[in-house]
N, C-alpha and C positions, 0 to 999 in steps of 0.2 A: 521633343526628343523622340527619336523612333521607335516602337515596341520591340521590344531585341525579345523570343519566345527562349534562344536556350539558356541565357540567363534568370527567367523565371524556375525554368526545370532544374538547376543546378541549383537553386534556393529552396526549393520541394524538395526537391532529394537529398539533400545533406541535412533536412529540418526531418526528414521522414529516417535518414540514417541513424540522425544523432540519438531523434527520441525512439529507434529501438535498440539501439547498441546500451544507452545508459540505462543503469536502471536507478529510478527514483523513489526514495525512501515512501514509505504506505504513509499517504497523511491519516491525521483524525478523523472517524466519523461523525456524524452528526446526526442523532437522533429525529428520526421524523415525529414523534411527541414523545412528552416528558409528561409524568404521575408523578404528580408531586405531593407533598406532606396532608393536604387535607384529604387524599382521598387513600393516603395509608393508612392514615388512622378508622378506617372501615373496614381494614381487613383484620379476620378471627386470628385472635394469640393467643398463645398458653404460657406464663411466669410457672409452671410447677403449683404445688400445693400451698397458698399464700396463708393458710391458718397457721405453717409452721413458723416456729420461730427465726431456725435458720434461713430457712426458706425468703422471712419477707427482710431478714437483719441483709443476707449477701446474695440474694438473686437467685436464680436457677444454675447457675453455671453449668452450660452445656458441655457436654462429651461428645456424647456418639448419638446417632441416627439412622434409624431403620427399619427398612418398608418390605415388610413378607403379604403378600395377599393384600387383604383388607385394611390390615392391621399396620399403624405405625408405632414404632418401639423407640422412646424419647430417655435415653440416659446422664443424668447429670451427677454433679456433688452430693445432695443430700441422701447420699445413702438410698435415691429410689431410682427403680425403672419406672418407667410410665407407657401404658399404653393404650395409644388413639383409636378408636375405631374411623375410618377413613370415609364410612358412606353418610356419617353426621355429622363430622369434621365444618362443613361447610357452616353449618347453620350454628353449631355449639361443640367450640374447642374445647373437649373436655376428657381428660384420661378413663380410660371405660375400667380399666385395670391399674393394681399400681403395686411395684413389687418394694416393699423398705430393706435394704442389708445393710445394718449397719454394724460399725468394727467393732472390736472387743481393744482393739491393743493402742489405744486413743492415749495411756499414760504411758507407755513405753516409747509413742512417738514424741512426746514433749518430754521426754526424759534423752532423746537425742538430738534434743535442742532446735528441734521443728516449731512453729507455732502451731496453735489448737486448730484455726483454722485450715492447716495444710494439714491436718490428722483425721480427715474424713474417707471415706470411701469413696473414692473416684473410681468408677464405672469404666475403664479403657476400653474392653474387649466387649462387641454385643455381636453375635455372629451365628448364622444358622450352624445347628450340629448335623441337623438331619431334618425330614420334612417334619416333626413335632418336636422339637426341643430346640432350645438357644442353648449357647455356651455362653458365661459372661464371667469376665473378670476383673477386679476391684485391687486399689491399689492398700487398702485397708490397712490406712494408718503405718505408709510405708513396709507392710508386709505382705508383699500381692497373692490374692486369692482366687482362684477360679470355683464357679459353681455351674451347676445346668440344669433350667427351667425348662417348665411346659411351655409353649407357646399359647395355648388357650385359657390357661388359668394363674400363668407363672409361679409355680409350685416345684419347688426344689427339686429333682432326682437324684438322686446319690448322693456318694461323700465330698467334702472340699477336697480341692486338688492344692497343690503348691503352685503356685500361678510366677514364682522365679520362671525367665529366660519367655515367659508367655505373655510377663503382663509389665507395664515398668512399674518404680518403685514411687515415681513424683509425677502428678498431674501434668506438667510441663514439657514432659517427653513425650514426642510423637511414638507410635507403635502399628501395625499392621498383624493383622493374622483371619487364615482362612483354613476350613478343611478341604479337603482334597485325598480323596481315595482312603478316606477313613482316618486318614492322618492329620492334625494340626500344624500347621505351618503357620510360625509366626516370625517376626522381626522387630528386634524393640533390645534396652539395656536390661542387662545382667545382675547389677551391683548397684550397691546403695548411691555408691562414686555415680553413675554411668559414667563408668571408665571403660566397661566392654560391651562393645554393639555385638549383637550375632543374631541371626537365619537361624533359626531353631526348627528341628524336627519331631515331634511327641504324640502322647496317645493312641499309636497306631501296634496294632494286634501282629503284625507279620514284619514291620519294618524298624531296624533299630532307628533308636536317638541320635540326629547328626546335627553337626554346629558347624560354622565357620572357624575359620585358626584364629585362636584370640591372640588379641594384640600384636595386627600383624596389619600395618597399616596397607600395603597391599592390596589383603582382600576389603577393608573397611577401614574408613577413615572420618571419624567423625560424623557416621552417617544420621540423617532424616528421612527415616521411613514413612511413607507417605501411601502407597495403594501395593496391592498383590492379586497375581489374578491367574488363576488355572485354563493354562491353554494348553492342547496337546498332552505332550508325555513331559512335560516341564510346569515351572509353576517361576511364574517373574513375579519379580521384587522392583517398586522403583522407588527412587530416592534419591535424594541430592547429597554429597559430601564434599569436602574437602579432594582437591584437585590432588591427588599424589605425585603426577606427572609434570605441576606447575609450582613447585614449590618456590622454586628461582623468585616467581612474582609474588610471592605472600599467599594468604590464604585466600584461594579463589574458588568458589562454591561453583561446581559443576552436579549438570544431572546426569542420574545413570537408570539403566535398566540391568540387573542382573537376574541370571538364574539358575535353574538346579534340577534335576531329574527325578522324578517323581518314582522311580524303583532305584535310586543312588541307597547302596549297603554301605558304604562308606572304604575305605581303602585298605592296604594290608596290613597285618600288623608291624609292619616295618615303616611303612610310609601312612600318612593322612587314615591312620586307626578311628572311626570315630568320629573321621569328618568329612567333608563333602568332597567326594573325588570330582565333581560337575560344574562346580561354581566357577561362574565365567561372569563378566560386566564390562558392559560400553557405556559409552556417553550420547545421550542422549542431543541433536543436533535441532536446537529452535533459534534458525536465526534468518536475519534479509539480507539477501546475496549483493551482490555489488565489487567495488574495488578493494573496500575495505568491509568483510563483514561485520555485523551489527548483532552481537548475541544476547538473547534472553536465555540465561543460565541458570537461573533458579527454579526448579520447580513447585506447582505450590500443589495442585488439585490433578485427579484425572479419573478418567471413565473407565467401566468396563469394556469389552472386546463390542464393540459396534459395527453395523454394516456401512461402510462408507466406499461409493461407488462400487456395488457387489463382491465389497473386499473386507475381512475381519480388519481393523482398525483400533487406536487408545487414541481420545483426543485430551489436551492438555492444558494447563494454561501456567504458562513462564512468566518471569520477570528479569528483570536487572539486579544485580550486585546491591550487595546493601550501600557501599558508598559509591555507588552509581547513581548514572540518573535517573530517574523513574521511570520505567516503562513494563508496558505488559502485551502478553505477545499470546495466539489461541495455536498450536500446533497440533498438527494430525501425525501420526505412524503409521504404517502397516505393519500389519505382524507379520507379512514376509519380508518386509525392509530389516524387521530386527533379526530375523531367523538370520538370513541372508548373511549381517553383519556376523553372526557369532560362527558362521563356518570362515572368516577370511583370518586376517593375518591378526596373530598377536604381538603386544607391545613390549619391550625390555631396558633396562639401564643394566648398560654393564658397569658403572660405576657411581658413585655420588657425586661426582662433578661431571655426569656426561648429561648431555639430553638424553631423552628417551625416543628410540627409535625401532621400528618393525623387526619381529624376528625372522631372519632367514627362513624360507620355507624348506631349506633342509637338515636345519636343526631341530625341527617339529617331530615330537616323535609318531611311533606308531601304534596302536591305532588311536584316533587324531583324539587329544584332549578337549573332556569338553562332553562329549557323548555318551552315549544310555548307554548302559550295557543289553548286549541282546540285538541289538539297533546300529542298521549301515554301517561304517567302520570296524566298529565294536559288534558284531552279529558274530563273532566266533568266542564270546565271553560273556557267560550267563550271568556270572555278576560283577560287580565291581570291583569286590574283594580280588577275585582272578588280575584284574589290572597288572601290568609292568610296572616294576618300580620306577624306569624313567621316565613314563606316563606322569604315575603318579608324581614324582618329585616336579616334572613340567608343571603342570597345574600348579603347585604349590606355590612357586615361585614366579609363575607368568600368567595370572587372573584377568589380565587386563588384554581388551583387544585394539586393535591399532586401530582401525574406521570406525567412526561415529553413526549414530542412525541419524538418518534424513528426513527430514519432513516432506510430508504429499507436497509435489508440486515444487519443492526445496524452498517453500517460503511459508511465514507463517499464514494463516484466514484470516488472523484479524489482530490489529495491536493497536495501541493503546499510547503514547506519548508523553502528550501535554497535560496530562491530569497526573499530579503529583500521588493522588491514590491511587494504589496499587489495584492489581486484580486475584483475589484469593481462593475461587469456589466456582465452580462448573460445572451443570448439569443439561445432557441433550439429548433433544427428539429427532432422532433420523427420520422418522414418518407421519409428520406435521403434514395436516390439510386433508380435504376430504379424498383428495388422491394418492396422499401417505408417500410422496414424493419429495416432500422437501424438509429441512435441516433445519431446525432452531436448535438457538443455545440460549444459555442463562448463568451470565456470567455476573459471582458475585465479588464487590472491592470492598476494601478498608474503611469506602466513606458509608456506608451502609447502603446501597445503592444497588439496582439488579440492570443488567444489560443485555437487552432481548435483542439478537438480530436472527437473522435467514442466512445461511453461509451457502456456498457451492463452491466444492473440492473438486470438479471436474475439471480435468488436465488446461482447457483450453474457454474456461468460462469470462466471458468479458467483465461479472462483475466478480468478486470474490466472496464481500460479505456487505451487506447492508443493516445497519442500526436503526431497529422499531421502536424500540423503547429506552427513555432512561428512569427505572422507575426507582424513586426515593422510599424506601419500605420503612426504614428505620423510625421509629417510634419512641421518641425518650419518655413518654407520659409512661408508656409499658416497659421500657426495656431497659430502663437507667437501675442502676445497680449505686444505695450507698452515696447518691449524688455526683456519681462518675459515669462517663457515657465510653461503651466499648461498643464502639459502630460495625466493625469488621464481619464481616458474615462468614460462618464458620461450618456453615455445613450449606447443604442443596442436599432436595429430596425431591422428584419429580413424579408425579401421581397422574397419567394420563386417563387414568380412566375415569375419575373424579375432576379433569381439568383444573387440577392443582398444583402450585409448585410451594414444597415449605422451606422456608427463610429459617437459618438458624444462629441465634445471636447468643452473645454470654448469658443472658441475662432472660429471654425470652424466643420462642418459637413463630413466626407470624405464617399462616394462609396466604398464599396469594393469588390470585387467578391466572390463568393463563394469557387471557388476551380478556379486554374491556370493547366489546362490539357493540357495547348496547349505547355504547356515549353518542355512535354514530345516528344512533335512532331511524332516522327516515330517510336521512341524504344518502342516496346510493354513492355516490359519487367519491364521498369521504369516507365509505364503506371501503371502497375498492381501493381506493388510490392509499388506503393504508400500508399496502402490502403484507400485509398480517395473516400468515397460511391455516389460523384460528379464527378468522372470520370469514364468511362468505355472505353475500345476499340474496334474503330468497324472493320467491316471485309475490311474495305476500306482502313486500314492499315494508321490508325493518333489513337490520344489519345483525346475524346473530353468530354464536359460538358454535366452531365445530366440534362436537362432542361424540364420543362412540358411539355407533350406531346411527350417525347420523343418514337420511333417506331422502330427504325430500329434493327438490330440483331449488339447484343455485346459478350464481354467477361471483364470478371471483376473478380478479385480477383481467378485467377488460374495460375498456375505455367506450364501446360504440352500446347506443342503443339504450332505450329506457326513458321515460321522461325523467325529469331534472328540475322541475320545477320548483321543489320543496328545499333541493339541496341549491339551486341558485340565491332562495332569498338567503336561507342560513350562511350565503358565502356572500352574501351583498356588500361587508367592507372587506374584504376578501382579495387579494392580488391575481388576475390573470396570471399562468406562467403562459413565455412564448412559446409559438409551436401551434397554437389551438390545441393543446392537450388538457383542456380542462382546469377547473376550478379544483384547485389545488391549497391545503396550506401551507402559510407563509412559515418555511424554515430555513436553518443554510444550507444544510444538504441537499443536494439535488437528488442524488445518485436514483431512487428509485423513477423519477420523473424520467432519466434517460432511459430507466428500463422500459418505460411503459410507452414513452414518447413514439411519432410514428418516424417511418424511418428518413421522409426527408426534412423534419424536424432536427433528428442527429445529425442529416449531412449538412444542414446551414450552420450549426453550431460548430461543428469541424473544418466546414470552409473557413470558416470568423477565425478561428483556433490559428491557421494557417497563414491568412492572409495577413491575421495583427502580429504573425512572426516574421514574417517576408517583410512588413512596414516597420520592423525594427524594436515593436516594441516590449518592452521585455518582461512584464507581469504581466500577466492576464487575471480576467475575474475568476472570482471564488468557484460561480457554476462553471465556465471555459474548464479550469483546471482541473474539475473532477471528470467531467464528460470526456478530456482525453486521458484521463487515467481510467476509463471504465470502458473505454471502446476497442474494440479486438484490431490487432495491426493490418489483418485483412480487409477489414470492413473498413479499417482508415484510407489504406490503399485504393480501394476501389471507391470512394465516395472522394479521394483528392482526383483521381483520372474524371470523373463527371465532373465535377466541380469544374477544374481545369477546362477541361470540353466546353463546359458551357459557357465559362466566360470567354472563350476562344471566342467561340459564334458571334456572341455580344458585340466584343471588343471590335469584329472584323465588321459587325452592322454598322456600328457611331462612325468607325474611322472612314467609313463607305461613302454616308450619309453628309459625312462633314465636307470629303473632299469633292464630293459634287457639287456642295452648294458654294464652297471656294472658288470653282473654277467658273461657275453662271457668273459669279458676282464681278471676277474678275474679266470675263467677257464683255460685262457692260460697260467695266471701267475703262478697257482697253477702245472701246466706241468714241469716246467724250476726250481722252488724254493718250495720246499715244507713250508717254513714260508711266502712265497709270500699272505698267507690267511691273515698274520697279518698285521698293519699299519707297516710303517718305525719306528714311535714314539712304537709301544708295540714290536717289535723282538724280540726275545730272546736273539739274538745277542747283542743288545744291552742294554740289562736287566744285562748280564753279564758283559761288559765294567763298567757299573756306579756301580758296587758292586765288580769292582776287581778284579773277578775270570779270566780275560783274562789278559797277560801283552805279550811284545813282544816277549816273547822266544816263539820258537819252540814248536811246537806241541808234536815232542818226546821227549822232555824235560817237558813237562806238565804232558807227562803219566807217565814217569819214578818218577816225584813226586808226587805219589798219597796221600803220609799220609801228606804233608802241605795242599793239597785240603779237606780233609775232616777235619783238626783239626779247620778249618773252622767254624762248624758247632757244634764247641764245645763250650756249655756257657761259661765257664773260660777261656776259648782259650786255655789250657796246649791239648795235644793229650795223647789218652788214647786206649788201644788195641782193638780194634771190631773186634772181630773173626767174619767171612763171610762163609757161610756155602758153599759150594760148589755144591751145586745142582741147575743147570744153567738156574732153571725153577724159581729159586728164584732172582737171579741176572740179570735175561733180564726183568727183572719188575723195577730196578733201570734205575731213569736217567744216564748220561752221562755225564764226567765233563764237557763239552763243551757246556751241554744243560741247564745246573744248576744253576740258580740263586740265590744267597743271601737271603732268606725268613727272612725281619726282624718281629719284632713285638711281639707278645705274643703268636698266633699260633705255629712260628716256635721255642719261646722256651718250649712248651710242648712236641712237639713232639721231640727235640734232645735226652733226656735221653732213649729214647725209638727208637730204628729207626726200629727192629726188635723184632722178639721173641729173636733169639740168643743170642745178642748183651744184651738185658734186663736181664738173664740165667747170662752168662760171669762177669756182672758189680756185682751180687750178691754173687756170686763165689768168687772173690778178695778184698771183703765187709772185710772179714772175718783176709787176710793180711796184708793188704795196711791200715784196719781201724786204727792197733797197731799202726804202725812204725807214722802214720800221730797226730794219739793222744799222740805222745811223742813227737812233736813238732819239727822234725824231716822236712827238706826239703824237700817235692814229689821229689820220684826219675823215670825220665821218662824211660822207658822200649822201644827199639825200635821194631815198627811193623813188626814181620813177614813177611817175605818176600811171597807173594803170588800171584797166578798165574793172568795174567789180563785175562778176558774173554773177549769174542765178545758182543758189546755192539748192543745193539738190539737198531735202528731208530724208535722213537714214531713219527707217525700223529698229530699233533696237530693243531688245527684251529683256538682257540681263547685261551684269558687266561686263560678262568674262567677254559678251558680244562686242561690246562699246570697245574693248583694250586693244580685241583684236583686229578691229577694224579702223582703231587708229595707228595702231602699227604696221 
């Protein structure tokens, strides 16, 4: 079959259109090594004070966690703070400090039908006040209390405060709160019910008390306060609630980001007296783009403001619907993606059976809701109280904005799928590695479990995120409470200057290191190809940890150079990967192998990619499928045009090579067989076999019957006289009976009544005899042929059929 070139190019381009117009779901990663349970049980933990009784009867039950300086601040149930010192932490998990508060009103809470156990002081609130004092507040026995300690000796300062609207009233309720310009800003229930959520404003010297409108589902609806963070002249609240805009579908938990003006006096006394003239909330937008999108709607964990691509940032980590299916998803923000969002359009129902849809933008009053007072819009209104009533009643009633924030990149870094445990806890270093260039996370799930990878948010990064570690922390010898195991990881603490990150469980605290360099020992090789931005190798030939301050002269993340002696025998039952890119171990993910790989390593594996979908087939391997899901569309582009290219060349050598040595061979044959030019299937010889004209006799038996040869050729098959003219210039132009084939069809019977002029002459001539005798019904009577001379049959050349047909016609 011939090579036809633009149907190859019309199967490159619609494989090169399809796979960039669709977009396909992020698969799994797959960890390049896994820490597994023997070598968690090595890392330093703390259960709390186990001489107590409580203490060893129900565990540590963790709260809150908190890293000022040196110092880590550890809050559980029994009535203690605890606090770590951070530069011994390593060698000896042990509280240097330890504050006891415990309640007084322990019989008035089982007099409201609590148990004794739910009637301790749980520690909610642990939060800096100022550079020498915490604030910390206690739900003490369902009557919450705030008090504030020293930092250096934790020694009470002042009176108890009332810790209502600061602090909740049940261990179980989530809660947020931070200071900010002298002021406490907190989020959390009200009532013993938690019937009423609210954004609370207190303790500040100059600024009244403001709340949200209670019971007004609105502004809150069943919220999960979850992080707060003081950015700018605002202070954001995030949290997931109850969907108010989705009721039609049931209760469907969205996230949101709301906030509030950090000089907001609250409104007139006619309108919003009292309460937040500022309070505005979107929904938060973590999902994978496609036809149909794919949302991770819950949120569990998030950062404070980080540098991510020279830009302030929250990264986060989502899940799915509780009766969904399991997934977990890592999203980034920009804090001008949310800014941005809270100046566009807000949302409205003008009725209980309408959808909800954008308000006109000139029904928006003036100056725009939503805004500081003092500030753009509002710069002709020193405070709030000043506000318009229609202002104010706008707000009141239209809290919600119509656009969602978007994630970097409108997709998430990294998700999560087939593992039915979730992801709960995330902690990251923007300045991983001795060049303080790269991104880890440390994501913590349900199953006890930490998930270390290297992510890159850059607009146009061919990979996105790759998976270092799966490390198994959880401990039941240390961390089982009661004979029940609560695996969930509940807190992340990240300690870079001690190369630590602390795991925080119900039950216990664990150490963990940052990165395990020293496993790699002496094989450079497994050093580097870790990809681990905590390891480097130095020239002193070990694999060690980057640590602050680190000096010395490395190598990190390069494949050339160095003997490899030490690390060959270590990898002696060890799998080659292809490519020549080194001794590598055996796991399913490849991803970082393409990073490191050289670059016509990637272009044979994207040719293979290409070529096994042009031949139809329709899975590829495990490594094919990651390598074109981590290859940029350019660099796919440009390695199918060489590809392409080169097999052009190729293809154009064989076909060269081939057809030369067809035509020598058929040179020779055409020497020895003059029909040697035709197949075996077109001969003539054998043209005549399956039409008859050959039978066993004798060759001088064939010529001796020449008039059954030619009656042949007679439509009625009777033989009739053909006079042959004898001028041998006319008869060496006739084939041969030997060369003669059987002509059926329609052609050959126009041309029998005619074979010659003569013969045509002759048949018109006996018209005139043979017409009577046959018109009297009379039997044809056959006349025999002439006896006539045979002539020297002249050899025709012939090369193909189409020759032979036309040279018998």
């Amino acid at each position: 079959m011939p090579w036809r070139p633009p149907l190859l190019w019309l199967l490159l381009s619609w494989r090169l259109l399809s796979a960039t117009a669709s977009t396909l779901f992020p698969r799994d990663l797959e960890p390049i090594s896994v820490v597994g349970p023997e070598q968690s049980r090595l890392f330093p933990g703390f259960q709390g004070l186990l001489q107590d009784n409580d203490t060893r009867r129900l565990g540590l039950d963790f709260q809150r966690m908190l890293r000022i300086k040196h110092m880590l601040y550890i809050a559980a149930r029994s009535d203690h703070v605890f606090a770590v010192n951070l530069t011994t932490a390593s060698d000896r998990f042990a509280p240097q400090l330890k504050l006891t508060w415990r309640s007084k009103d322990v019989n008035k809470c089982t007099v409201r039908g609590k148990k004794s156990d739910e009637c301790y002081n749980y520690v909610k609130v642990l939060v800096p006040r100022d550079d020498e004092t915490l604030f910390a507040c206690g739900t003490n026995a369902f009557n919450p209390t705030c008090r504030t300690y020293q930092m250096a000796s934790l020694q009470q300062v002042g009176e108890e405060l009332v810790g209502q609207a600061r602090c909740p009233f049940e261990s179980g309720q989530t809660n947020v709160g931070l200071f900010a310009g002298g002021d406490f800003y907190s989020a959390t229930m009200t009532d013993f019910l938690a019937s009423d959520a609210v954004i609370y404003r207190s303790l500040g010297d100059e600024r009244p008390v403001l709340r949200t409108v209670k019971y007004d589902s609105k502004w809150l609806r069943e919220p999960h306060f979850l992080h707060a963070i003081d950015y700018g002249n605002y202070v954001y609240f995030f949290l997931r609630e109850m969907a108010v805009e989705y009721t039609t579908l049931g209760k469907v938990v969205f996230s949101r980001v709301a906030r509030v003006c950090k000089n907001d006096n609250g409104g007139s006394p006619r309108v919003l007296e009292r309460y937040w003239t500022s309070f505005l909330k979107a929904r938060l937008n973590c999902s994978v783009p496609g036809d149909s999108f794919f949302y991770f709607d819950v949120l569990q964990s998030l950062t404070n403001v980080l540098q991510v691509n020279q830009r302030p940032a929250v990264v986060g980590v989502f899940t799915t619907q509780a009766n969904s299916i399991p997934g977990s998803a890592v999203c980034v923000f920009y804090m001008d993606d949310v800014e941005q969002v809270f100046t566009g359009r807000f949302k409205e129902q003008r009725s209980s059976d309408l959808s909800w849809t954008p308000v006109p933008e000139e029904q928006v009053p003036r100056p725009r809701p939503g805004t500081c007072a003092g500030e753009g819009p509002a710069a002709d209104y020193k405070s709030s109280v000043q506000f318009p009533d229609e202002m104010l009643g706008f707000i009141k009633s239209y809290p919600l904005m119509d656009e969602a924030v978007p994630a970097v990149n409108h997709r998430p870094v990294f998700t999560r799928t087939t593992n039915r445990s979730k992801l709960t806890q995330i902690a990251v270093d923007v300045s991983a590695g001795p060049t303080k260039d790269r991104t880890v996370m440390f994501l913590g799930s349900e199953d006890g479990r930490i998930l270390k990878l290297v992510a890159s948010m850059r607009p146009n990064a061919s990979v996105g995120a790759e998976l270092l570690e799966d490390i198994y922390v959880y401990d039941p010898s240390r961390c089982d409470a009661q004979g029940q195991q609560d695996r969930r990881v509940l807190a992340l603490e990240l300690d870079k200057d001690h190369h630590a990150l602390f795991v925080a469980f119900s039950s216990c605290v664990l150490r963990v290191p940052l990165s395990r360099c020293a496993r790699h020992g002496a094989c450079r090789r497994a050093c580097l190809t870790s990809a681990d931005p905590y390891c480097v190798w130095l020239r002193s030939g070990r694999c060690a940890n980057v640590v602050p301050g680190f000096r010395a002269e490395f190598d990190q993340d390069t494949e050339d150079g160095g003997a490899l002696d030490a690390c060959d025998r270590s990898h002696a039952g060890q799998r080659r990967e292809p490519g020549g890119c080194g001794w590598l171990r055996p796991r399913p993910g490849m991803s970082s192998f393409v990073n490191r790989c050289p670059f016509f390593c990637n272009l044979s594996i994207i040719s293979l990619k290409l070529w096994t979908a042009v031949a139809g087939v329709s899975r590829l391997p495990e490594l094919d499928q990651r390598v074109a899901a981590h290859v940029h569309y350019t660099l796919l582009i440009a390695c199918v045009l060489v590809a392409f290219f080169l097999g052009a060349i190729l293809s154009g050598f064989l076909v060269s090579c081939y057809c030369g040595r067809s035509a020598a061979q058929r040179a020779r044959r055409l020497g020895k067989d003059p029909e040697a030019s035709l197949s075996h299937a077109l001969s003539l010889r054998s043209l005549a076999k399956l039409n008859g004209l050959l039978d066993t006799r004798s060759k001088q038996e064939d010529r001796g019957d020449v008039s059954k040869l030619y009656s042949s050729f007679i439509p009625n098959g009777h033989s009739e006289p053909h006079p042959v003219a004898q001028a041998d210039g006319e008869l060496s132009g006739l084939p041969t009976p030997d060369s003669t084939p059987n002509l059926s069809g329609r052609r050959s019977e126009q041309r029998q009544p005619c074979e010659s002029n003569q013969s045509c002459s002759n048949d018109k001539k006996a018209s005139g005899t043979d017409g009577a005798a046959e018109g009297g019904g009379g039997a044809p009577q056959q006349r025999p042929l002439p006896q006539q001379r045979l002539l020297p049959q002249a050899v025709v050349d012939v090369s193909a059929l189409d020759d032979l047909l036309q040279h018998i016609h």
